[in-house]
MARBA-927171 format. One record per residue: x negated, y, z of N, C-alpha, C in turn; residue in one letter. Coordinates in Angstrom, 2 decimals, decimal comma, always signed. Layout:
N
PT     n.u     n.v     n.w    ca.u    ca.v    ca.w     c.u     c.v     c.w aa
PT       X       Y       Z       X       Y       Z       X       Y       Z  A
...
END
This chain:
243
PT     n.u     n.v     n.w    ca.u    ca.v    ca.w     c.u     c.v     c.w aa
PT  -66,53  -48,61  -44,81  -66,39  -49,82  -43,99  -67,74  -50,49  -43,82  X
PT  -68,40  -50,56  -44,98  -69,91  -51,59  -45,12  -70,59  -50,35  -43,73  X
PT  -70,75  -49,21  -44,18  -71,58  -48,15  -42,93  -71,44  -48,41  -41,63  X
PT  -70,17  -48,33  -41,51  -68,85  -48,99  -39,77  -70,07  -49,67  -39,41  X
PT  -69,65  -51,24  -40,58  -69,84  -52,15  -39,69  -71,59  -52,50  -39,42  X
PT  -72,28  -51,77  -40,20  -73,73  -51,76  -40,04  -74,21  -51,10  -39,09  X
PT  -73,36  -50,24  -38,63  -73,53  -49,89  -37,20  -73,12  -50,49  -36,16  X
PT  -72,12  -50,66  -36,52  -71,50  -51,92  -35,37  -72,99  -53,44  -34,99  X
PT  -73,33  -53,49  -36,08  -74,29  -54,78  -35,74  -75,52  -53,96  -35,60  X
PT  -75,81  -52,88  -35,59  -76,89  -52,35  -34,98  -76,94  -52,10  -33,61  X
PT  -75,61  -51,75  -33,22  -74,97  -51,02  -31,58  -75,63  -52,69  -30,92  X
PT  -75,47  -53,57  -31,18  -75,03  -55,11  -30,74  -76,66  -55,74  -30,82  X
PT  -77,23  -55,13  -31,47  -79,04  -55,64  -31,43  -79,31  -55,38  -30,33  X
PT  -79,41  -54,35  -29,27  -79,89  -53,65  -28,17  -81,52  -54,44  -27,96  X
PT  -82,43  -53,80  -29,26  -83,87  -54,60  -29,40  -84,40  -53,58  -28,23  X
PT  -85,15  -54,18  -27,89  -86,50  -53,34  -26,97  -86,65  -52,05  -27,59  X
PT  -87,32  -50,99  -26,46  -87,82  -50,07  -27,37  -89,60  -50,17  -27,31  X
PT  -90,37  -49,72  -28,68  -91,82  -49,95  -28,45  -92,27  -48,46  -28,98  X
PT  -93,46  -48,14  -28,20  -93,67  -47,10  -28,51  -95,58  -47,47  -28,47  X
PT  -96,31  -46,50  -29,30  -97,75  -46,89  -29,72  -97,99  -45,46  -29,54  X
PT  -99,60  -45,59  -28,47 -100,22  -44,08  -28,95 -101,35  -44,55  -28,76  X
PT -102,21  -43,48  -29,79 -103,83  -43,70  -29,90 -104,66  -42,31  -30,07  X
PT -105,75  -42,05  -29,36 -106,08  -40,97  -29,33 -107,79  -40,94  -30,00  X
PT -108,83  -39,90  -30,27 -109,84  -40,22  -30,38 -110,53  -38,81  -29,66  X
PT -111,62  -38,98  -29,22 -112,10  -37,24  -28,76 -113,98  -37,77  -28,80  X
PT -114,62  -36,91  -29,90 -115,98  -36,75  -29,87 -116,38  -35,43  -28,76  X
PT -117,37  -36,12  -27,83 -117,80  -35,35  -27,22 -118,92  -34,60  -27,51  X
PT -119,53  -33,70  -27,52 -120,45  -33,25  -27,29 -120,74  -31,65  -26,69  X
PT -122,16  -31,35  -25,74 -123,38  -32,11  -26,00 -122,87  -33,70  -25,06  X
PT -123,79  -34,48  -25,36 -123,82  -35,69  -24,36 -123,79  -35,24  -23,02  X
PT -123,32  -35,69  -21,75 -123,15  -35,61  -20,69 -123,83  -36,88  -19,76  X
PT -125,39  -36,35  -19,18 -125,91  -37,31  -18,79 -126,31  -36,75  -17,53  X
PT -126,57  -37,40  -16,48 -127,32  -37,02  -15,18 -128,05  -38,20  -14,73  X
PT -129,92  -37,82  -14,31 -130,63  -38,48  -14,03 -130,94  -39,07  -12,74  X
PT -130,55  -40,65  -12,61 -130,66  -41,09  -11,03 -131,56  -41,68  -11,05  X
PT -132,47  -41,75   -9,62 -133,56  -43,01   -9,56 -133,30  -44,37   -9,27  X
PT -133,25  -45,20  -10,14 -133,00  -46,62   -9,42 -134,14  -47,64   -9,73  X
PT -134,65  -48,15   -8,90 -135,26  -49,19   -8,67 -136,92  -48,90   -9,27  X
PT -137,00  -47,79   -8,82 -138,00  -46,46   -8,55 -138,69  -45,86  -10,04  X
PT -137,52  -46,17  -10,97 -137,08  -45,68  -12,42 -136,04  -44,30  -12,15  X
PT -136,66  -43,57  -13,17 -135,44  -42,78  -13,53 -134,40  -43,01  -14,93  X
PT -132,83  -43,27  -14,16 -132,24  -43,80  -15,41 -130,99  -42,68  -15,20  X
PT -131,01  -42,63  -16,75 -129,74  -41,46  -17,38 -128,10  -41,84  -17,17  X
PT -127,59  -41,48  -16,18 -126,33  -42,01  -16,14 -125,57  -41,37  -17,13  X
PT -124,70  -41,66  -17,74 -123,81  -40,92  -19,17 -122,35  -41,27  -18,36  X
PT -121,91  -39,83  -17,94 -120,62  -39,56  -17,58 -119,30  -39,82  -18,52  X
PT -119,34  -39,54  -19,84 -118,35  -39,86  -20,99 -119,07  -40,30  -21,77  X
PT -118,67  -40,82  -23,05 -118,84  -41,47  -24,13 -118,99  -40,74  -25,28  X
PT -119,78  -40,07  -26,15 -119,96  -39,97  -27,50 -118,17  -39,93  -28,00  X
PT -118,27  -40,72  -28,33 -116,88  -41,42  -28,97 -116,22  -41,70  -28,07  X
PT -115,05  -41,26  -27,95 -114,01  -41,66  -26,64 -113,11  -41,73  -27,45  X
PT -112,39  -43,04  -27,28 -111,13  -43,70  -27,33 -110,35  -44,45  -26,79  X
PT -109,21  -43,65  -26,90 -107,58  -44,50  -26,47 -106,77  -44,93  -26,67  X
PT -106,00  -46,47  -26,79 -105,11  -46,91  -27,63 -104,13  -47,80  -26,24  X
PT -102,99  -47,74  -26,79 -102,42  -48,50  -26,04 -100,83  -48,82  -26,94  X
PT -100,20  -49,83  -26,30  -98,66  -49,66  -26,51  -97,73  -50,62  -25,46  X
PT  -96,56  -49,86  -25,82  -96,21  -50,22  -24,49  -94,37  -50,79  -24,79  X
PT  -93,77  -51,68  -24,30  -92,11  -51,97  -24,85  -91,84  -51,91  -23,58  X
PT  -90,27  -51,43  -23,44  -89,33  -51,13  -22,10  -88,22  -51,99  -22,98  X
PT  -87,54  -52,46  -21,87  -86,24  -53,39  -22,73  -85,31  -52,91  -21,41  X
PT  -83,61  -52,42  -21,50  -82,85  -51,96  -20,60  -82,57  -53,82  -20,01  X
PT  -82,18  -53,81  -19,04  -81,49  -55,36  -18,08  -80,35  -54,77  -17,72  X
PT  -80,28  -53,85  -16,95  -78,85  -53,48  -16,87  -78,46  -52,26  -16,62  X
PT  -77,23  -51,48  -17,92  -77,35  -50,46  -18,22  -75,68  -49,74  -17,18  X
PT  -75,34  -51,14  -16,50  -73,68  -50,61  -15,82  -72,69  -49,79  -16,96  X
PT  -72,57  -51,19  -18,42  -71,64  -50,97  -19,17  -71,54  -49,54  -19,96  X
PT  -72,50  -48,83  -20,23  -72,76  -48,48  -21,55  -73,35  -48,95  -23,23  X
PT  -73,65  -50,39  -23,02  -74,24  -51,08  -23,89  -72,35  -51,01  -24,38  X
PT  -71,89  -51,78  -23,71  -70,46  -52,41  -23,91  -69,71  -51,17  -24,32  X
PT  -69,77  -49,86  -23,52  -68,76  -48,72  -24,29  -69,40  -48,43  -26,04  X
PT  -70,64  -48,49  -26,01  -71,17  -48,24  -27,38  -70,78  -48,96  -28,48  X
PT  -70,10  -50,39  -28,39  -70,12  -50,91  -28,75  -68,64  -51,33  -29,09  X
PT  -67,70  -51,04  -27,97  -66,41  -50,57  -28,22  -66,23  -49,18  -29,37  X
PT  -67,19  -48,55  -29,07  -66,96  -46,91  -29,73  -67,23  -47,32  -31,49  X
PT  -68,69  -48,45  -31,61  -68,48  -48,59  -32,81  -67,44  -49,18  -33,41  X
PT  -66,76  -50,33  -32,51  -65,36  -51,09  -33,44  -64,74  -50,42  -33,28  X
PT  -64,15  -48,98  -33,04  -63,02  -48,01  -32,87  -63,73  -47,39  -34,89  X
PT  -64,65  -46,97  -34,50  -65,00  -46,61  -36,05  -64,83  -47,35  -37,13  X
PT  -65,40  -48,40  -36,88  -64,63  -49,93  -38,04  -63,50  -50,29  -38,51  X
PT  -62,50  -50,12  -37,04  -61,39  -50,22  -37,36  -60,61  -49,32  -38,23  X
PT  -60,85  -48,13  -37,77  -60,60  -46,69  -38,43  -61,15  -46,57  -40,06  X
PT  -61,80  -47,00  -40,59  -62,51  -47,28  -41,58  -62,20  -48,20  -42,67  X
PT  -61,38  -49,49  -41,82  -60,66  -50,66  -42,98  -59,29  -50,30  -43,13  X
PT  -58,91  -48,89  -41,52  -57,12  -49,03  -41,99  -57,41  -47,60  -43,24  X
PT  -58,51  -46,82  -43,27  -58,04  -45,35  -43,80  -58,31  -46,08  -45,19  X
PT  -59,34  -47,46  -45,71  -59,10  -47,88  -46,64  -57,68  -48,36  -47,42  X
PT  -56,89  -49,06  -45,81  -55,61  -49,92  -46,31  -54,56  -48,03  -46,83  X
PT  -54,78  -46,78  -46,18  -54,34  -46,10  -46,23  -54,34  -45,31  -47,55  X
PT  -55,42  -45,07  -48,50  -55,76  -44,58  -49,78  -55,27  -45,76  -50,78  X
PT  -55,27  -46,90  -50,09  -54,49  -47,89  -51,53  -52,90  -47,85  -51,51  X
PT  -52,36  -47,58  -50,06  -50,87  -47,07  -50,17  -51,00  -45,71  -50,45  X
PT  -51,58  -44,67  -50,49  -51,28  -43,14  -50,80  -51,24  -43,73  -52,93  X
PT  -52,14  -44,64  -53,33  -52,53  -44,98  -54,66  -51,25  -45,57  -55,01  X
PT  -50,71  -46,82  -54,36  -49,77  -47,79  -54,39  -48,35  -46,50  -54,92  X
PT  -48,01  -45,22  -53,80  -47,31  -44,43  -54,13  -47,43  -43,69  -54,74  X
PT  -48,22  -43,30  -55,21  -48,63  -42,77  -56,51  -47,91  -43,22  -58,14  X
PT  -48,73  -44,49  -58,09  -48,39  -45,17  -59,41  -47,05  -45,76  -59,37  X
PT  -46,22  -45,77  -57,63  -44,49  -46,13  -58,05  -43,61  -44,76  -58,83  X
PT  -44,66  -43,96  -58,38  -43,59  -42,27  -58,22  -44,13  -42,09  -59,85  X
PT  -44,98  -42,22  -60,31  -44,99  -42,04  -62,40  -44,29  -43,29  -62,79  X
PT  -44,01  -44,40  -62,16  -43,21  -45,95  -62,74  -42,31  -45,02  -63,31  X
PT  -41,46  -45,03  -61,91  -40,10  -44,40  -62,00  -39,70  -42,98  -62,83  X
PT  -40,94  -42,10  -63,40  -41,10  -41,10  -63,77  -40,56  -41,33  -65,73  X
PT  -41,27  -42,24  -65,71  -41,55  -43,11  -67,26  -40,07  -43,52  -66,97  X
PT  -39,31  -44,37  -66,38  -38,43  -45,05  -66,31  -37,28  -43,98  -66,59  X
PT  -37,18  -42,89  -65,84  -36,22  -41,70  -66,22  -36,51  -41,23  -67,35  X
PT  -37,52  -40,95  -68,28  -37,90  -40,24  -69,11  -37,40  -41,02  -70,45  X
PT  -37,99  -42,37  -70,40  -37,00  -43,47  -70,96  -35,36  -43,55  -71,26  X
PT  -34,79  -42,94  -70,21  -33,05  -43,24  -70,04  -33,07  -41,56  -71,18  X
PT  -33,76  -40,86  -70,34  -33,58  -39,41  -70,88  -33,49  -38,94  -72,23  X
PT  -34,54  -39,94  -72,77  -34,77  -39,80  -74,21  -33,72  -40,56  -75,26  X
PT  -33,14  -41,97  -74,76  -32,41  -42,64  -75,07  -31,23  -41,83  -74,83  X
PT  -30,66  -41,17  -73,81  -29,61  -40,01  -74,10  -29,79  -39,36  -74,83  X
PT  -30,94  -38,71  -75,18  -31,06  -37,49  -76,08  -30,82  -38,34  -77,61  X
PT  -31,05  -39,19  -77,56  -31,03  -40,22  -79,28  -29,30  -40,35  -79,41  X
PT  -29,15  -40,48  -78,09  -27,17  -40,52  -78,76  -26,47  -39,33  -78,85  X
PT  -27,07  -38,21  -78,63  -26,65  -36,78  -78,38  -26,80  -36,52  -80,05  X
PT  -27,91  -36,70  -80,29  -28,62  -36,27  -81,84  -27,76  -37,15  -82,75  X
PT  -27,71  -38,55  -82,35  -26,69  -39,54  -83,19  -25,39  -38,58  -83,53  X
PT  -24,92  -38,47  -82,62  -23,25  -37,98  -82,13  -23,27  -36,72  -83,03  X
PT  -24,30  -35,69  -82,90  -24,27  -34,30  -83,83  -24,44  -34,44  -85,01  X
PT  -25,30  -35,41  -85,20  -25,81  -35,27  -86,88  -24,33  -36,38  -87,62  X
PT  -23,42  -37,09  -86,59  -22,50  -37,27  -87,42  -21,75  -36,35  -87,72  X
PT  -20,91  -35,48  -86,40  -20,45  -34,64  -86,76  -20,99  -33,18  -87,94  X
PT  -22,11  -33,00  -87,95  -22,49  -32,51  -88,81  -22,41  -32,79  -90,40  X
PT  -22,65  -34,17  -90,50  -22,18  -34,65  -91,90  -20,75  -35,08  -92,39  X
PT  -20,04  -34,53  -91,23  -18,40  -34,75  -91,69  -18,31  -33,65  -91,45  X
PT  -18,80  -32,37  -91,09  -18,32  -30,55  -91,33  -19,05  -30,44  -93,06  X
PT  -20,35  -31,04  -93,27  -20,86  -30,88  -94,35  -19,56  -31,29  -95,63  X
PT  -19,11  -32,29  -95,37  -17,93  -33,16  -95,89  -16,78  -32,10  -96,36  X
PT  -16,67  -31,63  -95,15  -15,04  -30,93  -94,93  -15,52  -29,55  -95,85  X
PT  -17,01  -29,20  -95,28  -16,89  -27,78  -96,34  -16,98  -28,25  -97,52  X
PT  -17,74  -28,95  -98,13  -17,24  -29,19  -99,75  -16,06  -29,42  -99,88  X
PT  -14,83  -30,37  -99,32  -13,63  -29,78  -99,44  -13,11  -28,40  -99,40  X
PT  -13,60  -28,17  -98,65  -12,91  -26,37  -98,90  -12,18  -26,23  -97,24  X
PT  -12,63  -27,17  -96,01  -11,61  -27,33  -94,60  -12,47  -26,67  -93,94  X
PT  -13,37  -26,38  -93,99  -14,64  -26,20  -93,17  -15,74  -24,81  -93,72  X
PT  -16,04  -24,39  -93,11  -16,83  -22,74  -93,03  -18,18  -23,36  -93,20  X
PT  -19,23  -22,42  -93,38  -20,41  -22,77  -93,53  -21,31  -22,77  -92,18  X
PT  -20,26  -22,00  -91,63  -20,95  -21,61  -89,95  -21,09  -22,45  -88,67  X
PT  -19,44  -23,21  -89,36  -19,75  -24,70  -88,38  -20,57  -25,53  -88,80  X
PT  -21,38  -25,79  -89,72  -22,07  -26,52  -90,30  -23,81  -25,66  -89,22  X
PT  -24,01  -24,38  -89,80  -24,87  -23,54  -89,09  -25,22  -24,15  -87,61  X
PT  -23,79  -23,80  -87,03  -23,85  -24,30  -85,38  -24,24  -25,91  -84,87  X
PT  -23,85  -26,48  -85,93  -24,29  -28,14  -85,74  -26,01  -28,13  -85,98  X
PT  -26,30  -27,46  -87,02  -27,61  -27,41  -86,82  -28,28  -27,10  -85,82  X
PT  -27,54  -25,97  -85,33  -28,67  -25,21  -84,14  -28,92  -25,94  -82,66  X
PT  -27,68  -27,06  -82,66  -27,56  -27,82  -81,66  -28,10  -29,10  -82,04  X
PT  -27,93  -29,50  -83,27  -29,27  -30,47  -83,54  -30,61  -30,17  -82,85  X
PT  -31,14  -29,33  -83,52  -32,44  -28,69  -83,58  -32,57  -28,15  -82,27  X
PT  -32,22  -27,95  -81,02  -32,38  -27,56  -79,46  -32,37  -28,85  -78,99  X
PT  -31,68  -29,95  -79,49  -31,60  -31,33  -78,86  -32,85  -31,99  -79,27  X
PT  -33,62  -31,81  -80,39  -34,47  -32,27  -80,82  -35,93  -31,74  -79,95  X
PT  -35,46  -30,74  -79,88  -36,82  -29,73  -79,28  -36,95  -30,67  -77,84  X
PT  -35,60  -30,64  -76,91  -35,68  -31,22  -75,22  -36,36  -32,60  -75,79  X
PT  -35,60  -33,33  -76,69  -36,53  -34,64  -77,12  -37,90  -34,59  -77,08  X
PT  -38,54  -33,60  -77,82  -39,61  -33,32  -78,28  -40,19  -33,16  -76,67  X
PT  -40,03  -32,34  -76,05  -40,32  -31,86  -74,56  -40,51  -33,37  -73,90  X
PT  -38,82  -34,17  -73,68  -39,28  -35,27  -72,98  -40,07  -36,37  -73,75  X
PT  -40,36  -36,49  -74,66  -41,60  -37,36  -75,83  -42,89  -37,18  -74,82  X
PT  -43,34  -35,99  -74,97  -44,08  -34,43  -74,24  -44,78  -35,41  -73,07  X
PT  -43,56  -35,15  -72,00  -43,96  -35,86  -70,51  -43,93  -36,72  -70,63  X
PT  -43,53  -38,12  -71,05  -43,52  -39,31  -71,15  -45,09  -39,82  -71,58  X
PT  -45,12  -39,12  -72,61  -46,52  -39,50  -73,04  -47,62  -38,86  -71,49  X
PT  -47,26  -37,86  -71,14  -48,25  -37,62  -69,85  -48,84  -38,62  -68,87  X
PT  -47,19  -39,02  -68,53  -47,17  -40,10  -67,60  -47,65  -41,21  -67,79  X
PT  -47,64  -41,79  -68,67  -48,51  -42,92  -69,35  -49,99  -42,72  -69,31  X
PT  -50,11  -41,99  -69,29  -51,63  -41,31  -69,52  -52,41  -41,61  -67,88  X
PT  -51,09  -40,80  -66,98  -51,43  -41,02  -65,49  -51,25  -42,21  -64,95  X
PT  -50,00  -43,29  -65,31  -50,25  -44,09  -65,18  -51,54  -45,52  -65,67  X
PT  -51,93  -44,92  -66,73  -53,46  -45,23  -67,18  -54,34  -45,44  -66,28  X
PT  -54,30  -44,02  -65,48  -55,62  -43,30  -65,11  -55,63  -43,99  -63,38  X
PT  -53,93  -44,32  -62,71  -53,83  -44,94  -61,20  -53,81  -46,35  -61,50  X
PT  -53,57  -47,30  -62,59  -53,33  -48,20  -62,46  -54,22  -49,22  -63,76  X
PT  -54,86  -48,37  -64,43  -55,30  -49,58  -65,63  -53,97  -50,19  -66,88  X
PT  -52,57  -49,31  -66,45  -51,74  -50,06  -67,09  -51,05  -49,04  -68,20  X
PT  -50,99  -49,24  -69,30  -50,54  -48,09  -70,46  -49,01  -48,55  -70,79  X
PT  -48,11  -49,32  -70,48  -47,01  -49,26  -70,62  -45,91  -49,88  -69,29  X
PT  -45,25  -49,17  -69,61  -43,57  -49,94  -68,43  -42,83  -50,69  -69,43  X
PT  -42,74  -51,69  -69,28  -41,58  -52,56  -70,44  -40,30  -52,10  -69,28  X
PT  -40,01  -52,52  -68,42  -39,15  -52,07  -67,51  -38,20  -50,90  -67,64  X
PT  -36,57  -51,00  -67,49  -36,00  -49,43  -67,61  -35,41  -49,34  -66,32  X
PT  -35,32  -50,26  -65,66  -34,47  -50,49  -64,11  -34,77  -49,72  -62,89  X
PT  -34,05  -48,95  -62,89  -34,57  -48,55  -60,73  -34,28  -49,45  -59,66  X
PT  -34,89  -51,01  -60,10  -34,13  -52,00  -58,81  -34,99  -51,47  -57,53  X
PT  -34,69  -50,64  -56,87  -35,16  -50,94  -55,45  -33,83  -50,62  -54,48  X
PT  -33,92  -51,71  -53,84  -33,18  -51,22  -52,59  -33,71  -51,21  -51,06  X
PT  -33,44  -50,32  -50,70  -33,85  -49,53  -49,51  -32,26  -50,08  -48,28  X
PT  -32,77  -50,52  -47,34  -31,95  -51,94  -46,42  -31,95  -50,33  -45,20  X
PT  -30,49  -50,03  -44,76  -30,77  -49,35  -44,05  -30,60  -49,93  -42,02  X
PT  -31,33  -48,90  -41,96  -32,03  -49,38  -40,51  -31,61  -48,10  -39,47  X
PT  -31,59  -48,32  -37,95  -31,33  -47,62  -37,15  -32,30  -46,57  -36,91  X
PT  -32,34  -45,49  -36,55  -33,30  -44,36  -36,23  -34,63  -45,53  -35,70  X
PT  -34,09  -45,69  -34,60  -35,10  -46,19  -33,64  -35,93  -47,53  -34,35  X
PT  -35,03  -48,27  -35,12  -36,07  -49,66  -35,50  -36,89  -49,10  -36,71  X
PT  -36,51  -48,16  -37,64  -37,41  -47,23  -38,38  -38,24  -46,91  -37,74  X
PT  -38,69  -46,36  -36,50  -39,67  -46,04  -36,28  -40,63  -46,82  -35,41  X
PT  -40,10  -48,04  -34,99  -40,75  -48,66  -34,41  -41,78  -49,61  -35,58  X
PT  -40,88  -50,05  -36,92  -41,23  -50,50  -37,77  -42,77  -49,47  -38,49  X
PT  -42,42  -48,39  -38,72  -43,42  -47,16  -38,72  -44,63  -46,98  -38,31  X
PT  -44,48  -47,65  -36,57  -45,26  -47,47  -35,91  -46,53  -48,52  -36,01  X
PT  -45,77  -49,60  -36,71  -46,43  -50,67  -36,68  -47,24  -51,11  -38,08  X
PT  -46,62  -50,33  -39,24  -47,02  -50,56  -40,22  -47,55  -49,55  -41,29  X
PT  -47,13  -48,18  -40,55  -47,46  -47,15  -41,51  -48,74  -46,82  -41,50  X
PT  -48,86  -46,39  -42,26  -50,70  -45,62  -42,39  -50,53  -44,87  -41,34  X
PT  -50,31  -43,73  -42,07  -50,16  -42,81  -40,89  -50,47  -42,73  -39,27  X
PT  -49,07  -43,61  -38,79  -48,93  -44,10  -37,67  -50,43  -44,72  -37,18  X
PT  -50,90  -45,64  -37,85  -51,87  -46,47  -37,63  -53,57  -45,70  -37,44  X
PT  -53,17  -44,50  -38,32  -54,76  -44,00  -38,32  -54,71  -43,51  -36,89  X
PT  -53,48  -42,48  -36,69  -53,34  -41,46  -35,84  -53,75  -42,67  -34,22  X
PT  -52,99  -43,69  -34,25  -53,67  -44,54  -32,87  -55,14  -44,80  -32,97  X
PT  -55,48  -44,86  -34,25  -56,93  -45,32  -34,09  -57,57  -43,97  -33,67  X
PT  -57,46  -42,71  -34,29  -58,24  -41,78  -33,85  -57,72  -41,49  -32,35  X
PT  -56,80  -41,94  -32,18  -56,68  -42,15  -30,26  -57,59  -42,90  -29,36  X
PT  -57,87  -44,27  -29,75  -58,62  -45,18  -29,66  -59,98  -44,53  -29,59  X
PT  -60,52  -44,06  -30,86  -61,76  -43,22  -31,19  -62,23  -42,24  -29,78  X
PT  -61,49  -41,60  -29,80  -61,62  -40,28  -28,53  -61,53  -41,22  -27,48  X
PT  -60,62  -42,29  -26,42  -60,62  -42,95  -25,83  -62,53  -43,33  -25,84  X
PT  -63,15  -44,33  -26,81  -64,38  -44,80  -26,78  -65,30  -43,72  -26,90  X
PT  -64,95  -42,39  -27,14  -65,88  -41,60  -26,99  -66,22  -40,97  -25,79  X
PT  -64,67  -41,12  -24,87  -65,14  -40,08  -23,45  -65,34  -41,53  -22,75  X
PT  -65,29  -42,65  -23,02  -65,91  -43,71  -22,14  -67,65  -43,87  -21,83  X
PT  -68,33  -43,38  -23,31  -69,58  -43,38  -23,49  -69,86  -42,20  -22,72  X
PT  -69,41  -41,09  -23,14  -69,52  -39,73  -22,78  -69,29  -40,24  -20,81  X
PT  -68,66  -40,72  -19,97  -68,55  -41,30  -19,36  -69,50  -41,84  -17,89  X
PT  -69,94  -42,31  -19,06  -71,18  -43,54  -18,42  -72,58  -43,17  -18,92  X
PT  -72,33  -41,66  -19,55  -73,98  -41,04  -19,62  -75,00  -41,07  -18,29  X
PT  -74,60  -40,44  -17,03  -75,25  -40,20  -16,37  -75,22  -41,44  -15,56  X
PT  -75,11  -42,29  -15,88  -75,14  -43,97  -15,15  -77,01  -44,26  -14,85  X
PT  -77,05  -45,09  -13,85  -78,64  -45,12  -14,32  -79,11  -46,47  -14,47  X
PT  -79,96  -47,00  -15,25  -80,26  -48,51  -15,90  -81,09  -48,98  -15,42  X
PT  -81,37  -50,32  -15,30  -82,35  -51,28  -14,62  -83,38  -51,53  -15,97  X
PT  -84,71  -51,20  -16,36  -85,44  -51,99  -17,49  -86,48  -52,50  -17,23  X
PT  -87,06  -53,44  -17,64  -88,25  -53,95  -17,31  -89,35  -53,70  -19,07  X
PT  -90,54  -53,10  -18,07  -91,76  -52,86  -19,18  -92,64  -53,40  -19,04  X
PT  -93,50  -53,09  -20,03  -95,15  -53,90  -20,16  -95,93  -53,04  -21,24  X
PT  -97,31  -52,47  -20,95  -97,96  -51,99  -21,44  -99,24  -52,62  -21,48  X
PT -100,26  -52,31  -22,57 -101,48  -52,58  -22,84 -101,97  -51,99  -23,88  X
PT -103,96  -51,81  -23,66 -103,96  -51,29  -23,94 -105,73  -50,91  -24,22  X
PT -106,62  -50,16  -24,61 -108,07  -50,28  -24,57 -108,44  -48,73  -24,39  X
PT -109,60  -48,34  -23,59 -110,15  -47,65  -23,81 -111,64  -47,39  -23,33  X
PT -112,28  -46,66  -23,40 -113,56  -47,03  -23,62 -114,31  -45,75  -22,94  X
PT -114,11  -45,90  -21,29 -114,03  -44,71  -20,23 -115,32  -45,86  -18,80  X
END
């Protein structure tokens, strides 16, 4: 955006242009031819020893028949394009860090299921433990409660696993290391095909870049355009040399 718009206020200077040249050329031999004047003979010297040229000169455009003005359209097409693809990477960011919220938020419910799953087995497990010291119960149902402990523990272990990931990513999009939050409140208001997309049109990234790079090409074949236009400028040169 800062680049955009530094061009933009450069497009909008339209300073003079100045241009400087200076030359030097030693002659030799000397270049002299002898005339009689005033019944003397005197050495006329055709060039100079030392010959030098300096000058400089500024042209400023007066009127360019609205290429100043397309250039200048073409840069706020870039500007513009530039603050929305910004507004566009903080919503691609914005969705980012909702889509791990909600990630944490399931992983949360998930794990809290898995804690009443493990609750629920390891009771039943200690009332088969029960029943086989009575003598009601096999050693195998006891076996099988384990093995379903211990697979429930493992998915725990797994979702512990990702949870901790996500936190990590949510760290890394947002500066923020925890969700106190367990809720999925969002509601989504439904809307007709058509006002969805008009709404879309008006507010989405997307939507919004894609007109600007319309816009863009628009200010580019305008310049492109008005190339072969021809301009009114007024100059001034000066300058020394020693001829």
């Amino acid at each position: 955006v800062e680049i955009a718009q530094q061009g933009l206020d450069l497009t909008k200077t339209n300073l003079p242009t100045v241009d400087a040249e200076a030359s030097y050329t030693y002659i030799q031999p000397k270049i002299t031819l002898p005339f009689p004047m005033n019944g003397e003979t005197v050495n006329f010297q055709f060039a100079p020893v030392n010959a030098y040229d300096g000058h400089i000169g500024a042209n400023y455009v007066l009127l360019d028949f609205g290429r100043l003005k397309a250039a200048i359209d073409k840069s706020k097409s870039n500007l513009k394009y530039s603050i929305d693809n910004v507004q566009n990477v903080q919503t691609q960011l914005a969705g980012q860090v909702s889509t791990v919220y909600y990630n944490i938020v399931y992983l949360k419910k998930a794990i809290a299921v898995e804690d009443s799953v493990l609750n629920y087995l390891t009771s039943n497990k200690n009332i088969a433990e029960a029943r086989l010291k009575n003598g009601d119960a096999i050693k195998l149902d006891v076996s099988n409660l384990q093995a379903q402990i211990d697979a429930e523990q493992n998915r725990r272990e797994d979702l512990s696993n990702n949870l901790q990931k996500q936190i990590t990513l949510l760290q890394y999009t947002s500066g923020k290391t925890n969700v106190s939050d367990t809720s999925f409140d969002f509601d989504v208001a439904i809307q007709p095909a058509t006002d969805a997309l008009t709404a879309a049109q008006s507010s989405a990234p997307d939507f919004i870049l894609a007109e600007d790079r319309v816009q863009q090409a628009r200010a580019e074949l305008a310049v492109t355009t008005l190339t072969n236009k021809p301009s009114l400028s007024a100059g001034a040169n000066a300058g020394v040399k020693n001829e």
